[in-house]
DRENDOLUM-282399 format. One line per 3 residues: number of its first residue (from 0); their letters; for each residue x, y, z of C-alpha. Coordinates in steps of 0.02 Angstrom, whole numbers. Example, Ala and Ser with C-alpha at 12.3 -4.5 7.8 and 13.67 -1.06 7.14 Angstrom:
0	as	615,-225,390 ~ 684,-53,357
//
This chain:
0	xxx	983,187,-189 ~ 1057,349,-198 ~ 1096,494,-43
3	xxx	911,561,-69 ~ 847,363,-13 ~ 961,370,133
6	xxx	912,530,195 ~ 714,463,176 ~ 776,312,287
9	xxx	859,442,427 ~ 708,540,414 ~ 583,399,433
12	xxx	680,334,591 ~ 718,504,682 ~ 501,534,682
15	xxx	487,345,727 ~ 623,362,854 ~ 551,508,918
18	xxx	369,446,924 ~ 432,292,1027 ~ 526,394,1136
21	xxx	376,513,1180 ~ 272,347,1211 ~ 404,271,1324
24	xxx	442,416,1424 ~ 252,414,1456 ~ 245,253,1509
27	xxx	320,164,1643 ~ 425,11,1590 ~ 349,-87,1692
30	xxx	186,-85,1599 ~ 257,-122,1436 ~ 345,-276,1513
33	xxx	185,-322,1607 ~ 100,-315,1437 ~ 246,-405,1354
36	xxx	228,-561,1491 ~ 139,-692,1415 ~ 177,-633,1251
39	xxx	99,-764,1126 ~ 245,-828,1023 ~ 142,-914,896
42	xxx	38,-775,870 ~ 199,-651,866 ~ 270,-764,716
45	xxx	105,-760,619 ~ 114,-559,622 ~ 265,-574,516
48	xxx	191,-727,425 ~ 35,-615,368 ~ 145,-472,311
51	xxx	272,-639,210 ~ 98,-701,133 ~ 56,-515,83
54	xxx	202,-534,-10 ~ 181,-692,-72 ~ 26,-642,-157
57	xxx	84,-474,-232 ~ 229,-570,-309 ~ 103,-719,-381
60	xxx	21,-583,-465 ~ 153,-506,-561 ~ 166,-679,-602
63	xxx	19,-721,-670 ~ 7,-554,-776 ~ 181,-579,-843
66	xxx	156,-763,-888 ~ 202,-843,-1062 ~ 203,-963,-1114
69	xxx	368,-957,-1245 ~ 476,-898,-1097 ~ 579,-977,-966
72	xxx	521,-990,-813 ~ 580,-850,-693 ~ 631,-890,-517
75	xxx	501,-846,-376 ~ 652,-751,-293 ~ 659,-625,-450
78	xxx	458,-599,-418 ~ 451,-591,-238 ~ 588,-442,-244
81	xxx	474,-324,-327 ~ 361,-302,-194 ~ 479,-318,-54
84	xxx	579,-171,-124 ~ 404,-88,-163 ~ 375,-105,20
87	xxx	559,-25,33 ~ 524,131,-71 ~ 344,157,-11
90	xxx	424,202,150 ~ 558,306,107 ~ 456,433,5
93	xxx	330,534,14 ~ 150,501,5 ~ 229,323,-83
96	xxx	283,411,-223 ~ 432,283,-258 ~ 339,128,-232
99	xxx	285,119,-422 ~ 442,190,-495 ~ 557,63,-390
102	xxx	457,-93,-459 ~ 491,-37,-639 ~ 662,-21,-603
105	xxx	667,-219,-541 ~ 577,-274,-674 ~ 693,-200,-799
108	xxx	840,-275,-691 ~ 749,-448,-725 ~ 770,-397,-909
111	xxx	595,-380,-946 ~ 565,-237,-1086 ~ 502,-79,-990
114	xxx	334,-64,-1114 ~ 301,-241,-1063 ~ 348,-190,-886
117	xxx	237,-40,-854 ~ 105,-139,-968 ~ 101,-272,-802
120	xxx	120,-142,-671 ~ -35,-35,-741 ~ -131,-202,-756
123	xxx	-98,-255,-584 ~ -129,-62,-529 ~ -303,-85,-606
126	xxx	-362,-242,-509 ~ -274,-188,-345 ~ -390,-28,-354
129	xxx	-543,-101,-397 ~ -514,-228,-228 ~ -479,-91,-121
132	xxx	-615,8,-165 ~ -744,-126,-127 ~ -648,-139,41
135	xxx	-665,41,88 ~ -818,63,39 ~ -865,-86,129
138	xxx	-786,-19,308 ~ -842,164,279 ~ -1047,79,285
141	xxx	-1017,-16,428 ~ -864,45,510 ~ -868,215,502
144	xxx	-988,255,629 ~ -892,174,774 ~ -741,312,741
147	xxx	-887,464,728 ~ -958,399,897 ~ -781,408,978
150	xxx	-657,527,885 ~ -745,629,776 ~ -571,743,749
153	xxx	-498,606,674 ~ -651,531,570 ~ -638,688,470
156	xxx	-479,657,412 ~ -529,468,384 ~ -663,541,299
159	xxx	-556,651,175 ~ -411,496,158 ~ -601,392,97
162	xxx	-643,551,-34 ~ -461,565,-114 ~ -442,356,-136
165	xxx	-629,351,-214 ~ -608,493,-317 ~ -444,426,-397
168	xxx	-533,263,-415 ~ -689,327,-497 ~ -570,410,-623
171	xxx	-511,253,-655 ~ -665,162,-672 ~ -729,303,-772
174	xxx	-572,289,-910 ~ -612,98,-914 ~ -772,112,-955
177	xxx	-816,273,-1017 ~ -673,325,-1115 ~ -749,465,-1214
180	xxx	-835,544,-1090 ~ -664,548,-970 ~ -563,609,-1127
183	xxx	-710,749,-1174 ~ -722,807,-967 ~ -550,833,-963
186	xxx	-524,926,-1096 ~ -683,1041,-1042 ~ -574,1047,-858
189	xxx	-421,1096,-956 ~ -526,1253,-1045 ~ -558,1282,-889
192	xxx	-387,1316,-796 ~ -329,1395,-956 ~ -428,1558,-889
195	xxx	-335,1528,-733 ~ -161,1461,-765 ~ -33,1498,-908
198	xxx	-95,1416,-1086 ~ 89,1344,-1091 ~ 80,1258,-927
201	xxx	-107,1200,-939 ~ -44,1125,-1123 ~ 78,1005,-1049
204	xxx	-36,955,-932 ~ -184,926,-1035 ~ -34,816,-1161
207	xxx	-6,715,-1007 ~ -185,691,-922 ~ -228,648,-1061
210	xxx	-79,521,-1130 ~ -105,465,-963 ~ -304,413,-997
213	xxx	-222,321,-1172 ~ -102,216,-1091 ~ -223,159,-954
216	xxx	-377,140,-1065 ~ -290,28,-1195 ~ -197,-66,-1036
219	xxx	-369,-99,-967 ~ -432,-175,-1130 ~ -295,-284,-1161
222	xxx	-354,-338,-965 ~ -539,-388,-1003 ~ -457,-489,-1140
225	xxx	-345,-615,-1023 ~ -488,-654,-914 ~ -392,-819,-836
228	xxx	-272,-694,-769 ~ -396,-577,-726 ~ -494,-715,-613
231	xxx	-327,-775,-525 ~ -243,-617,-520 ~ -417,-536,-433
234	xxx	-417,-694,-309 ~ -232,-677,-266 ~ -271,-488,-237
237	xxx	-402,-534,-95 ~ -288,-625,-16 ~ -164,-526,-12
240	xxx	-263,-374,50 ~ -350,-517,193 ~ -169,-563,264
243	xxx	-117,-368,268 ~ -269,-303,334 ~ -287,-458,466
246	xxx	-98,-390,534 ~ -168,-297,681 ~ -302,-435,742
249	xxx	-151,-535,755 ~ -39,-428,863 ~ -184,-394,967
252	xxx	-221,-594,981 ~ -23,-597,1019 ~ -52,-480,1164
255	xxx	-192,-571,1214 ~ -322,-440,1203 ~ -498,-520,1147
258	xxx	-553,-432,1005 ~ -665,-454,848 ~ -584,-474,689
261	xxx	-700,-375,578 ~ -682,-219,715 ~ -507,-240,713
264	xxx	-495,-243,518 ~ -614,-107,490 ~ -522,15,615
267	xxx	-334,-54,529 ~ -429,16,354 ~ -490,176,417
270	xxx	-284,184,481 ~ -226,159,292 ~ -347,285,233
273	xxx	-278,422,366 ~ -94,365,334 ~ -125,438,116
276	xxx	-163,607,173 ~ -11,601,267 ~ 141,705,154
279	xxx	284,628,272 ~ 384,464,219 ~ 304,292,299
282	xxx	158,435,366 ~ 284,425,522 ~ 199,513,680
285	xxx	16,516,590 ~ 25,314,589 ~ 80,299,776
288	xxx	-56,445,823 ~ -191,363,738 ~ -161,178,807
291	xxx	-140,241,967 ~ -310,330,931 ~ -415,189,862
294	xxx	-339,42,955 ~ -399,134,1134 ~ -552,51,1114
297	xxx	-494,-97,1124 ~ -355,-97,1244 ~ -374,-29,1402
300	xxx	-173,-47,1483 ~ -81,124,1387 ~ 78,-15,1399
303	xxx	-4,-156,1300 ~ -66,-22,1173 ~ 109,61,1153
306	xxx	183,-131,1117 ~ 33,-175,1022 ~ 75,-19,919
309	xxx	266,-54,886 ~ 237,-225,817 ~ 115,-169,698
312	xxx	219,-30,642 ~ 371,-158,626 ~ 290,-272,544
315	xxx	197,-170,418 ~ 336,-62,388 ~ 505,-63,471
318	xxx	497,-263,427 ~ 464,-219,233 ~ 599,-98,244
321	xxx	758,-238,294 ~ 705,-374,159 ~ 674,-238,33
324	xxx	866,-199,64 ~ 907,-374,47 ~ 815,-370,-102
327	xxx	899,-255,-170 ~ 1064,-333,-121 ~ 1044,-495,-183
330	xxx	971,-488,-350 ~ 928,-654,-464 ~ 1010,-711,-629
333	xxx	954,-622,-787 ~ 805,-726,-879 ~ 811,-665,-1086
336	xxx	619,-621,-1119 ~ 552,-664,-1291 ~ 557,-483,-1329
339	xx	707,-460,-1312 ~ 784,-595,-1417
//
């Protein structure tokens, strides 16, 4: 990690600090230990077992896609890093811009080649998508309307978070399986903002678009091909997104607030959609707004909501953050890959 990192950390924890500070000066103590009485342990401990299993999963997927047999096994340790100081990045940077960039750089440290590397990354980027958008697709139909009836300020800007992840994921459905026509839009796009932009500039960008479209078309090809990995890789994906999505049920079962799980979940994904449109590291301020928004409905004391809202946010995030920096501390033996021999 270099200064930049560190100043994303300071930054992310001054907003934090500052968002729990507005929230407790708001709210009498005595609430938030009212609402802390009776605490359910058990159900406290799952939280941050959901958010391990999240984990768990993400890393048994870049193990599955970077199987082979001819290699030596690697330790689950070296596997279970790269998410963990995903998780570390993602919340440093803005709009997550260093979450993909950071697991490259792990992998490589593993001494996998960094073709090979990005070849996994773009594979697992693939089915990742194509989960998600069944899930938000899935909460927008039946979900959507209880944040319209309630907070229609903030359903627009669910609304637009649901447009830009679609879009992005139509694009790349539309590369896998209609190449041509992606490649031949594109290029009429490019024409396009050459009558707007400088030829020069719209020339690098049409190179990259459409290397870009290359790389991810022949990626997704070589995915249809290992459909074993596909299957448990897709399965492992589910889960994952289950455990992480299932995170706020949880706190609210530790608070003792009854609750429906599907509600719950649907209003946690309608959060995650919100938090992308967000251009601050971790979304700080826009996450705590927009829990604090959606979670009303279900809990009426303003002290259990504030607690029910910094246990989520640990969890999720600040929680990801420490054992991504003990990932990156603490760093497994070197494994020779086949491709590199």
């Amino acid at each position: 990690m270099n200064k930049k990192h560190l100043w994303g950390i300071l930054i992310v924890l001054a907003i934090s600090a500052f968002v729990l500070y507005m929230d407790l000066k708001s709210t009498p103590l005595s609430e938030i230990l009212k609402a802390a009485h009776g605490l359910n342990i058990v159900a406290l401990i799952m939280v941050f077992g959901l958010m391990l299993l999240s984990y768990v999963c993400e890393a048994g997927i870049l193990a599955t896609l970077a199987h082979r047999k001819e290699e030596p096994k690697r330790s689950a340790w070296s596997f279970l890093r790269i998410p963990i100081i995903q998780a570390l990045f993602n919340a440093i940077t803005p709009m997550s811009t260093g979450g993909q960039p950071s697991q490259l750089a792990v992998m490589i440290q593993m001494d996998m080649e960094g073709g090979r590397s990005t070849s996994i990354l773009l594979m697992k980027f693939i089915i990742y998508q194509i989960v998600v958008l069944f899930a938000y697709v899935f909460t927008i139909i039946f979900g959507f309307h209880m944040v319209m009836t309630k907070f229609a300020g903030l359903a627009i800007f669910i609304a637009i978070g649901f447009l830009i992840h679609v879009s992005s994921i139509i694009f790349l459905l539309a590369i896998m399986f209609a190449y041509h026509f992606t490649k031949n839009s594109t290029n009429a796009l490019m024409n396009l903002l050459e009558k707007f932009f400088k030829k020069e500039r719209v020339k690098k960008w049409r190179a990259a678009t459409l290397e870009k479209i290359d790389t991810f078309y022949a990626e997704s090809q070589k995915l249809k091909k290992e459909k074993k990995k596909l299957i448990v890789a897709s399965i492992l994906t589910v889960l994952q997104l289950l455990f992480f999505y299932s995170i706020p049920f949880m706190v609210l079962t530790a608070l003792n607030v009854p609750c429906s799980w599907a509600n719950v979940t649907q209003m946690n994904i309608m959060i995650i959609m919100f938090m992308a449109i967000i251009p601050i590291p971790g979304a700080s301020g826009g996450a705590e707004y927009s829990f604090q928004t959606l979670f009303s409905t279900f809990v009426s004391s303003h002290g259990a909501l504030i607690l029910a809202m910094f246990i989520w946010r640990f969890s999720t995030y600040f929680f990801g953050m420490i054992l991504g920096i003990f990932g990156w501390i603490f760093k497994p033996k070197k494994i020779k890959s086949s491709e590199s021999n």
